[in-house]
DOPA-319455 format. One record per residue (C-alpha): x, y, z; residue in three letters. Coordinates in steps of 0.02 Angstrom, whole numbers, padded with zeros to 5 digits, always signed. Layout:
<nodes>
XYZALA
...
</nodes>
This chain:
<nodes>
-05203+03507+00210UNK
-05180+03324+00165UNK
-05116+03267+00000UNK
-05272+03210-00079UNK
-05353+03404-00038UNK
-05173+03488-00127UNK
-05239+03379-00284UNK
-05404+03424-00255UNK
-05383+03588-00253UNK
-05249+03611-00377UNK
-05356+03525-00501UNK
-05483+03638-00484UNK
-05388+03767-00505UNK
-05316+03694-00659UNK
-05452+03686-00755UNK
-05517+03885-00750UNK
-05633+03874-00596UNK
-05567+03997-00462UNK
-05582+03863-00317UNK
-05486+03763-00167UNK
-05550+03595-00089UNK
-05506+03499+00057UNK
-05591+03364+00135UNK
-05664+03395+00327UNK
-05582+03233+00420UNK
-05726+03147+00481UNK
-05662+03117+00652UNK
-05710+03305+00696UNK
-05872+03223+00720UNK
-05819+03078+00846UNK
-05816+03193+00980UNK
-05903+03352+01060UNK
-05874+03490+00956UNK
-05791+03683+01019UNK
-05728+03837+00920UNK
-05546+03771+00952UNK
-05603+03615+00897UNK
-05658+03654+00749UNK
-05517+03793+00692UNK
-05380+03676+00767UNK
-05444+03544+00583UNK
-05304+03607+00494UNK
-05419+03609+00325UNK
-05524+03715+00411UNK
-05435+03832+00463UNK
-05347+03850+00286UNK
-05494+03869+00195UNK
-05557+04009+00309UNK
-05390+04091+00299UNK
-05397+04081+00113UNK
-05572+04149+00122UNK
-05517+04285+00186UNK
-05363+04313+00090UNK
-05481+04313-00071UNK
-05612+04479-00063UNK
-05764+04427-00119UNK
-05741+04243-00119UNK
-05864+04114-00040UNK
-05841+03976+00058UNK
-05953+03824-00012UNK
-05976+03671+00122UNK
-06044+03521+00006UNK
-06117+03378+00104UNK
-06186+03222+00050UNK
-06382+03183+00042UNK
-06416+03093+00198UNK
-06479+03199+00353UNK
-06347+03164+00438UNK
-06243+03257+00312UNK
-06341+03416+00314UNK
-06335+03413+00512UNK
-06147+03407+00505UNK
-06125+03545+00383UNK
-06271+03646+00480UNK
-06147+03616+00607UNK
-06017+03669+00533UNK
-06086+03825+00456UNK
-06155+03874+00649UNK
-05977+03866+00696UNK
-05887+03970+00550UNK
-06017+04095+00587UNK
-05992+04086+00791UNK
-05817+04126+00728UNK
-05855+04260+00620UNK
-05853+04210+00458UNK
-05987+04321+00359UNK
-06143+04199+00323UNK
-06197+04284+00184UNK
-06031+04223+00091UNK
-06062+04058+00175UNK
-06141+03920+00063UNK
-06227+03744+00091UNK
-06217+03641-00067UNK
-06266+03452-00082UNK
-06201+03328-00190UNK
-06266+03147-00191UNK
-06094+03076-00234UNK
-06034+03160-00079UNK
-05957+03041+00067UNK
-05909+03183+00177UNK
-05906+03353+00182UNK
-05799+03439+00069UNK
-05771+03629+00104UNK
-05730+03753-00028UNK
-05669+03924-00071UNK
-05736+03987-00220UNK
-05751+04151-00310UNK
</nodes>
């Protein structure tokens, strides 16, 4: 996880929300996409590990308003489910001040 999604997350955790944040590099999507593409993003792969760590937790992809945003995290929710990440604890969320998809593990 890179510095900025540490502070991300530890702030949000810091003020009473149970939740860690991390930024999906956007270069994921500047080339085809596979399953060991898209676990080998190290802040993917963290967040689904911490998903998991955390019964009953969710994990939250927020995405900007564009279509292009809601594609990606379509995307992106395809593939967490493809690699068996339960859908129903799977959540699309947009935010208009959103550059990028942010992905989230919440309780």
């Amino acid at each position: 996880m890179n510095f900025s999604g540490c502070l991300a997350g530890a702030a949000l955790l810091l003020s009473g929300t149970a939740a860690v944040a991390a930024t999906v590099p956007p270069e994921l999507w500047d080339r085809p996409r596979s399953a060991a593409a898209v676990m080998a993003q190290d802040v993917i792969r963290q967040a689904v590990a911490d998903h998991h760590a955390r019964k009953g937790s969710r994990l939250v992809i927020v995405h900007g308003v564009r279509q292009e945003a809601l594609l990606q995290a379509e995307e992106l929710r395809a593939w967490l489910v493809a690699l068996a990440v339960d859908s129903a604890r799977l959540v699309l969320r947009a935010d208009p001040a959103a550059t990028g998809l942010r992905i989230e593990v919440s309780e």
